[in-house]
C-alpha positions as CSV (number, residue, x, y, z in Angstrom):
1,X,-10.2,137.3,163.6
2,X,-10.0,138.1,167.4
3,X,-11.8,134.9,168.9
4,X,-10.5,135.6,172.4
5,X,-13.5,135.8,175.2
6,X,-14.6,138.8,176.9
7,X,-13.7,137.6,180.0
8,X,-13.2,134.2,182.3
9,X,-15.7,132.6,184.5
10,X,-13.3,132.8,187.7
11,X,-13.8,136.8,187.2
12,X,-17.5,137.5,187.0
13,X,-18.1,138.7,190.3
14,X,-15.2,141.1,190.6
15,X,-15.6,142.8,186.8
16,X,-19.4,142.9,187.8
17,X,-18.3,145.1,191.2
18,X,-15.6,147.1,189.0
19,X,-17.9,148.2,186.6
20,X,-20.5,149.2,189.1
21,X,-17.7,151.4,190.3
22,X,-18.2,153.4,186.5
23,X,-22.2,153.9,187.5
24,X,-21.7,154.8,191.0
25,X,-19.1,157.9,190.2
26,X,-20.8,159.1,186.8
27,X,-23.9,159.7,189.5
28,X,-22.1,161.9,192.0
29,X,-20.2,163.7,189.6
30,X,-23.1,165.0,187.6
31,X,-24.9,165.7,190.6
32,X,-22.6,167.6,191.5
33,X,-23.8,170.2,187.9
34,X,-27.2,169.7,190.3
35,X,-25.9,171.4,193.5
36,X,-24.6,174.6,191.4
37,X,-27.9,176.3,190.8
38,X,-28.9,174.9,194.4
39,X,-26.6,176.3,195.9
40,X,-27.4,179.3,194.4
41,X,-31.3,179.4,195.3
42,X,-30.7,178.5,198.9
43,X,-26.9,180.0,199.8
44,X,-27.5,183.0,197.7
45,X,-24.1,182.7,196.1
46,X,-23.7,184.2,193.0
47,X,-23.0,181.8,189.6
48,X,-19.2,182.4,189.5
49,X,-18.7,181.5,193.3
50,X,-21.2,178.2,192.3
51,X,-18.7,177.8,190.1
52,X,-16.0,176.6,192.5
53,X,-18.5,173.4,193.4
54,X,-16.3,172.3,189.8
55,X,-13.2,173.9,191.5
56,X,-13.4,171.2,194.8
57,X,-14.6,168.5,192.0
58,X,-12.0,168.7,189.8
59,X,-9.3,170.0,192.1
60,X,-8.8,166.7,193.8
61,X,-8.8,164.8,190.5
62,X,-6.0,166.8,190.2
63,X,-4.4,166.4,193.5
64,X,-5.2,162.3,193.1
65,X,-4.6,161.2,190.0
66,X,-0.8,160.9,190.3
67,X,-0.9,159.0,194.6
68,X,-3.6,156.7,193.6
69,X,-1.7,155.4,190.8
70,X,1.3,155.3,193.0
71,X,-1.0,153.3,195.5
72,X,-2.5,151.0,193.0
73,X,1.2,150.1,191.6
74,X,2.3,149.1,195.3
75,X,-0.7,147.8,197.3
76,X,-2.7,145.9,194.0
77,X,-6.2,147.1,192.9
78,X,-8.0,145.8,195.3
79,X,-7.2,148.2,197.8
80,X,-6.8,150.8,195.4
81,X,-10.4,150.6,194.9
82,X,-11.1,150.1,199.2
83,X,-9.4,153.5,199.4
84,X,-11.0,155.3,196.5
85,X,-14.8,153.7,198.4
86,X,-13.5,155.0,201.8
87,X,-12.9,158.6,200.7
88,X,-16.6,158.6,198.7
89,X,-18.3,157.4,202.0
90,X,-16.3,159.8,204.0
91,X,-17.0,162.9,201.6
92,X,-21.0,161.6,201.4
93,X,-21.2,161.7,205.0
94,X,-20.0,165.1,205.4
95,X,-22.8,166.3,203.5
96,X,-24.4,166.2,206.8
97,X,-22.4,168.8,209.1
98,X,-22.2,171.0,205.7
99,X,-26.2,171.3,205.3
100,X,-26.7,171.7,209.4
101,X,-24.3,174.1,209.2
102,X,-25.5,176.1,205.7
103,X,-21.8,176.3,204.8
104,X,-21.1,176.5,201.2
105,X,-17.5,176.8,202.2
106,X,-18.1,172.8,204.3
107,X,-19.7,171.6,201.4
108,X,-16.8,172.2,198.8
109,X,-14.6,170.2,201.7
110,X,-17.2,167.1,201.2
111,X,-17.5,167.7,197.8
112,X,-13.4,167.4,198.0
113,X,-13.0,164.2,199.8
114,X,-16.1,162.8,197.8
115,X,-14.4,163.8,194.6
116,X,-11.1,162.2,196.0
117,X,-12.6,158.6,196.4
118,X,-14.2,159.3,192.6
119,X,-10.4,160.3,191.2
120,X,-8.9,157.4,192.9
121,X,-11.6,155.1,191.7
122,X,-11.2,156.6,187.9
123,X,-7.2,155.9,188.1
124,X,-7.6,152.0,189.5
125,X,-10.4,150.9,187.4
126,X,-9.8,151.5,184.0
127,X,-6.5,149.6,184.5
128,X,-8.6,146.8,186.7
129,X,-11.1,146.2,184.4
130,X,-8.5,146.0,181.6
131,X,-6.9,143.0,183.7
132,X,-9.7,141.1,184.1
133,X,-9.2,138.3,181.1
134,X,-7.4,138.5,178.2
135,X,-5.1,141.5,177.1
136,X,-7.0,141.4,173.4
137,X,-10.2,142.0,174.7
138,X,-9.5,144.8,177.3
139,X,-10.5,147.5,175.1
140,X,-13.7,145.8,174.7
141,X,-14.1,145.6,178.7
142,X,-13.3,149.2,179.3
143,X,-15.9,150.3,176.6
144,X,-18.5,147.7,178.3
145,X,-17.5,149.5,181.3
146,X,-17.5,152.8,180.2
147,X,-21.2,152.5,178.8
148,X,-22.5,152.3,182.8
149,X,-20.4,155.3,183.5
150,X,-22.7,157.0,180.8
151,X,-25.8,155.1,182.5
152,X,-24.6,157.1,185.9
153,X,-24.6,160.2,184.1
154,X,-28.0,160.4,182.9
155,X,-29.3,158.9,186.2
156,X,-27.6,161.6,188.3
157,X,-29.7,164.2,186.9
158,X,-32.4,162.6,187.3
159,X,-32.0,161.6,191.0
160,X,-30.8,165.8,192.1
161,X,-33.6,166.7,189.8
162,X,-36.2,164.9,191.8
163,X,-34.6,164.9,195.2
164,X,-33.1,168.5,195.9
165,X,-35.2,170.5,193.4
166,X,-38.3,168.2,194.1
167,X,-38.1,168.8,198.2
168,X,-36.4,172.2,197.6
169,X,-39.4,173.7,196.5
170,X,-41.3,172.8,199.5
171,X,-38.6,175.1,201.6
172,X,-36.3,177.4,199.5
173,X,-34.1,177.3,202.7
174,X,-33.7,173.9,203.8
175,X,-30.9,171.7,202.6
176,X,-32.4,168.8,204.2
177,X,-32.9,167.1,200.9
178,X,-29.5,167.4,199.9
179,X,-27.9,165.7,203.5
180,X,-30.6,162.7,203.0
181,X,-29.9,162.1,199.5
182,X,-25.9,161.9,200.0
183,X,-26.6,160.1,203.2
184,X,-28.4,157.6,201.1
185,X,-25.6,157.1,198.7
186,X,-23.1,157.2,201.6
187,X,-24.6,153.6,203.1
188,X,-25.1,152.0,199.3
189,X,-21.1,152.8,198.8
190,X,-20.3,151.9,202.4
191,X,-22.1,148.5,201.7
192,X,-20.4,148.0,198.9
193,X,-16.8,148.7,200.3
194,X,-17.5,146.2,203.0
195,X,-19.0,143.2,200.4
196,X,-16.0,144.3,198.1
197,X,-13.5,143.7,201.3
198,X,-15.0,140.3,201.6
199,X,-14.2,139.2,197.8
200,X,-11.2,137.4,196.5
201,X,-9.5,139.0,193.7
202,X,-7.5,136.3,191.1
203,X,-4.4,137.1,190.6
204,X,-4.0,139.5,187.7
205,X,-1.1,141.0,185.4
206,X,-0.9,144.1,183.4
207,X,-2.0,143.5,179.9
208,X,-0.3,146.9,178.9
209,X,3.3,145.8,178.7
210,X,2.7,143.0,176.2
211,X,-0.2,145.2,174.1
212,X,1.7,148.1,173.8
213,X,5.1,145.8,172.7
214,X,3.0,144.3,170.0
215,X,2.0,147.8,168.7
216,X,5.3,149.0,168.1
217,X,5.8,146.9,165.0
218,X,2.5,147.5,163.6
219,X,3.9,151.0,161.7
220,X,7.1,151.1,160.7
221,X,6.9,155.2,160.3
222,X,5.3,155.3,163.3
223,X,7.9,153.2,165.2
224,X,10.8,155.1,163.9
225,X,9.9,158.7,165.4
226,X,9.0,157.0,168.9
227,X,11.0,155.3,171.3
228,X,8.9,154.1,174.3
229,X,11.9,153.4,177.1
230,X,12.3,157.7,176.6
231,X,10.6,159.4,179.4
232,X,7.0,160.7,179.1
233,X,8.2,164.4,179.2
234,X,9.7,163.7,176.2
235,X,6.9,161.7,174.3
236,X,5.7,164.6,172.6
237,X,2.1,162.7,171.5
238,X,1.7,161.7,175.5
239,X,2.4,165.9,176.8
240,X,-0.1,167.4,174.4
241,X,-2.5,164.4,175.1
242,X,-2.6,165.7,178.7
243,X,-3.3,169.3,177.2
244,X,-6.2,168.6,175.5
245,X,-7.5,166.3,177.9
246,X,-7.3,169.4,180.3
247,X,-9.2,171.7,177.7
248,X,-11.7,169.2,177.0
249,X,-12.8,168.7,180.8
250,X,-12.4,172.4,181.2
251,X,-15.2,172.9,178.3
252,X,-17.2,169.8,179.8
253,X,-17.0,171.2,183.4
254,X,-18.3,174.7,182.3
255,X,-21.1,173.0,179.7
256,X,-22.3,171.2,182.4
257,X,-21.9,173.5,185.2
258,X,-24.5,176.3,183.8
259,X,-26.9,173.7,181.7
260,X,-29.7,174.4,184.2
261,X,-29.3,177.8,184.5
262,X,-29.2,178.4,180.6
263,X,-32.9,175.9,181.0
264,X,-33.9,178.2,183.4
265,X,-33.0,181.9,182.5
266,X,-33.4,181.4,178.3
267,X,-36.0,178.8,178.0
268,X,-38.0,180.0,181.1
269,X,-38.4,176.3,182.3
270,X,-39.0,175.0,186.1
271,X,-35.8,174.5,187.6
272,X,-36.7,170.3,188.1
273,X,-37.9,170.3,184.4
274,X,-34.3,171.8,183.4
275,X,-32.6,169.3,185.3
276,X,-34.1,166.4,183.4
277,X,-32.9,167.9,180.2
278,X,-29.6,168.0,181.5
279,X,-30.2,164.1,182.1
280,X,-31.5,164.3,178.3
281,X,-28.0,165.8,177.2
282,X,-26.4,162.9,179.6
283,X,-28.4,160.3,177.4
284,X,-27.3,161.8,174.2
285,X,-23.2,161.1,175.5
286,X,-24.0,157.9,176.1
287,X,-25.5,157.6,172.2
288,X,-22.4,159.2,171.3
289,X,-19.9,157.1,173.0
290,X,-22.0,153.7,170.5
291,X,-22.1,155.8,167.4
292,X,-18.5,156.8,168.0
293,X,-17.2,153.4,168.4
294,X,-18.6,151.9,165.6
295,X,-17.9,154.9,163.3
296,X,-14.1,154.1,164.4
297,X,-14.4,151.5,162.3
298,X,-14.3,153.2,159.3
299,X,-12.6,156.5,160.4
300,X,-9.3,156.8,162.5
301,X,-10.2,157.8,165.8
302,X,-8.3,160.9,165.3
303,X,-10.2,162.3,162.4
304,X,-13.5,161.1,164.2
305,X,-12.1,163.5,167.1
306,X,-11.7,166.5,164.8
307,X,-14.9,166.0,163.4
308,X,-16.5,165.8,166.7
309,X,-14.5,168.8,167.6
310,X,-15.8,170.7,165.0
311,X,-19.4,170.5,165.4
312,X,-18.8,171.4,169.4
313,X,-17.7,174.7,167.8
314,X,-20.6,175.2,165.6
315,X,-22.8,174.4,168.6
316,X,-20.9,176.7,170.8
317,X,-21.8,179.3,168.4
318,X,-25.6,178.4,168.2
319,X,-26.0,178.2,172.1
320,X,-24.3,182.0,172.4
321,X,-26.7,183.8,170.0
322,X,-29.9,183.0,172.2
323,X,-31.8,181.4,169.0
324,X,-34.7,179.8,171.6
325,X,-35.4,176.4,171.3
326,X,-32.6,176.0,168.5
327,X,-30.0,177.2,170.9
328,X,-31.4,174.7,173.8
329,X,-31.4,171.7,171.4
330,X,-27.6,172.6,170.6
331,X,-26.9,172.3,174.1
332,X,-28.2,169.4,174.7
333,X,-26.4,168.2,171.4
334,X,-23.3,169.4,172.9
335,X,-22.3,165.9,174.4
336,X,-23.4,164.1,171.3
337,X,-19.9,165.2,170.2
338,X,-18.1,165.5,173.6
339,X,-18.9,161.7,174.1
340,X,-15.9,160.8,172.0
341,X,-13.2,162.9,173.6
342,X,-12.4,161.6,176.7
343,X,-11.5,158.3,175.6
344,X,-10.1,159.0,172.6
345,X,-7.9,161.2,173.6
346,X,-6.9,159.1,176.4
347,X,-5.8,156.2,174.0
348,X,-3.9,158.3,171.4
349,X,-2.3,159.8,174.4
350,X,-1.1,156.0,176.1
351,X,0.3,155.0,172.6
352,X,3.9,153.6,172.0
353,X,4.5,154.2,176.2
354,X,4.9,150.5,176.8
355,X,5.5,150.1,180.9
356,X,4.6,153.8,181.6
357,X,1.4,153.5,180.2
358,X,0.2,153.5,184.3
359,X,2.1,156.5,185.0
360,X,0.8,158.5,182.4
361,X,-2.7,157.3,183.1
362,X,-2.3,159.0,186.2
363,X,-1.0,162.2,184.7
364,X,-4.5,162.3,182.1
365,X,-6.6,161.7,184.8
366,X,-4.8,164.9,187.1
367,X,-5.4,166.4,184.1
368,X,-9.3,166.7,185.1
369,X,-8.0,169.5,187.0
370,X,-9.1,171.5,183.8
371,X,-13.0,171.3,184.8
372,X,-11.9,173.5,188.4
373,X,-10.4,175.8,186.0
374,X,-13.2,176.9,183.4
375,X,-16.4,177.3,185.5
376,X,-15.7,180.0,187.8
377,X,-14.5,181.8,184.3
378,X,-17.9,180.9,182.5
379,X,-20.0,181.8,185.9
380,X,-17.9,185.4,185.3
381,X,-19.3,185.7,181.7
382,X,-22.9,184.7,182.9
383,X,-23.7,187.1,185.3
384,X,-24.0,189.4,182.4
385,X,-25.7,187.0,180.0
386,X,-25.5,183.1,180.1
387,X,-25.5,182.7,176.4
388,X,-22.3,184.4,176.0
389,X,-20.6,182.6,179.1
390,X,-20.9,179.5,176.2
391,X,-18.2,181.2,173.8
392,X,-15.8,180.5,176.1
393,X,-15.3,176.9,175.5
394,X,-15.0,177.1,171.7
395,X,-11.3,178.2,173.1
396,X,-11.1,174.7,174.6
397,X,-12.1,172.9,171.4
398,X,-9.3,175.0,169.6
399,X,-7.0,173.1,171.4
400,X,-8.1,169.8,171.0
401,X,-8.4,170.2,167.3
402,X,-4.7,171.2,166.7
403,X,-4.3,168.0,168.9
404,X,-6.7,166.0,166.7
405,X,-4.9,166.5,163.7
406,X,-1.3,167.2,164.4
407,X,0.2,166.1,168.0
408,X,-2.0,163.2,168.5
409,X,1.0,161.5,166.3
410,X,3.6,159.2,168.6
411,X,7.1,160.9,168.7
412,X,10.0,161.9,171.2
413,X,11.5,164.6,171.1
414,X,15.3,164.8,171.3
């Protein structure tokens, strides 16, 4: 029986600040689904070109990942996470040139810089929050964490559906609601850097090493086809880990890139009505990321993951053929099952890596880049019929299967 605590006393106030860190980027990166059909009403771009909104996102998640866990392993967490606020105040504050300016172009730089600060953030907290008490209850701290990031996601919805759509209507061509809401959330984060300037961080060590060490004897077939000192382009588990991760952000990118539109042109609903079922479908992830830990319990994470997998493809299949409100309900179902994969193919993908486990942290979370890749493709798909643009990601899911339940296994290759 695990009777080690959550976490010590002497760290309250800097997990408390980490984890708001989840909340803060779940909300500008879903708002970000927001600003596509936005940008749309008031730019008069077409979907495909909103499309590259995901492109700026996800592109410096995959320019990122790999410096910021260079940074974080040679000036500590703490700045690690000063940096990753700077680059989100920065990128908030540009919303303000872009909307004076009508530039779709300037926002996808601010949308950039924001996302920057968001990818740096992702690679220094999951490892931060994991240090903060003892090395047996980090998974427990990551989950707690990871729960607020869900919290972000349904709020961010919410708060573009209400703020952009809400003003929007008042003047289809003003983007004055979008500069004063990212203004907004450029002074919370810029307080926030400076309190989290002011706070002393205990020292802290990285529980990986001695978790990952104690693992290696837990399954003697297991052990025997994976050597952890071999390098990670040869951990075969760890390269296909960073393939499916890219899939299954490519199919959440494109899911929740043209969720308002599908609202909108299938279901006929008001474009701020859409928006808060997209923060509906946010609330169902969260759901799934409970249900999926405690069904772990009784089912090895990567069986839950093909399972999971599965139904996405079913749903896929549903949402294409334009069956009314049965379709709609399948989207909104749609993260139900794409709660799970994120994290769990995060974990399968760190096993038996010992002291690389940071490095290839870094490398899963460049491989976000997928969500750039697979919305521009969709927004191709839907200018014809939006339904259809929804078969695309059953490709993604492909992938992730054959990862599920074959190459999920630890082993080098030779």
């Amino acid at each position: 029986m695990n009777t080690a605590k959550f976490t010590e006393k002497k760290y309250y106030v800097v997990l408390a600040f980490v984890i708001s860190l989840f909340f803060f980027w779940a909300i500008a990166l879903t708002m970000g689904d927001v600003l596509n059909k936005h940008f749309q009403n008031v730019l008069k771009i077409s979907k495909s070109k909103s499309g590259l909104v995901q492109l700026s996102i996800f592109g410096a998640y995959a320019l990122m990942g790999i410096p910021a866990g260079y940074f974080m392993k040679k000036f500590g967490y703490k700045k690690g996470v000063i940096l990753g606020l700077s680059l989100f105040v920065l990128g908030s504050f540009l919303f303000i040139p872009a909307a004076n300016q009508m530039s779709f172009n300037f926002f996808r730089i601010a949308l950039f810089v924001l996302a920057m600060g968001m990818a740096t953030l992702e690679t220094v907290a999951h490892p931060f929050v994991a240090a903060l008490g003892n090395e047996k209850t980090s998974d427990q701290r990551v989950n707690f964490a990871q729960s607020f990031n869900g919290l972000g996601a349904i709020i961010g919805p919410l708060l573009g559906g209400f703020f952009i759509f809400g003003k929007s209507g008042l003047n289809d061509n003003s983007l004055d609601s979008v500069k004063d809401l990212y203004t907004w959330i450029g002074v919370v984060i810029l307080v926030i850097t400076i309190i989290f300037s002011f706070i002393k961080v205990p020292s802290l060590k990285d529980p990986h090493a001695e978790d990952i060490q104690v693992s290696e004897g837990e399954n003697g077939e297991e052990a025997s086809v994976s050597d952890p000192h071999a390098p990670l382009y040869k951990q075969r588990h760890f390269i296909f880990a960073v393939i499916a991760q890219f899939f299954n952000i490519a199919a959440q990118g494109g899911t929740w890139a043209y969720f308002i539109n599908y609202g909108v042109e299938k279901m006929h609903l008001p474009e701020t009505q859409a928006s808060y079922y997209f923060s509906l479908s946010m609330a169902m992830m969260m759901i799934g990321r409970f249900v999926g830990t405690f069904l772990m319990r009784f089912i090895a994470p990567n069986k839950l993951l093909a399972i999971f997998t599965m139904c996405n493809i079913i749903l896929c299949l549903v949402i294409s053929q334009s069956f009314g409100w049965a379709s709609f309900i399948s989207l909104i179902l749609l993260n139900l099952f794409l709660s799970v994969m994120y994290p769990t193919i995060f974990s399968l993908g760190l096993k038996r890596l010992g002291s690389k486990v940071p490095q290839a942290s870094s490398s899963l979370v460049m491989a976000m880049f997928g969500g750039a890749v697979f919305p521009p493709l969709m927004g191709k798909i839907a200018e014809t019929d939006i339904a259809h643009a929804y078969l695309l990601p059953i490709l993604c899911y492909v992938v992730i299967l054959l990862f599920a339940l074959k190459f999920y296994k630890p082993k080098t290759l030779k």
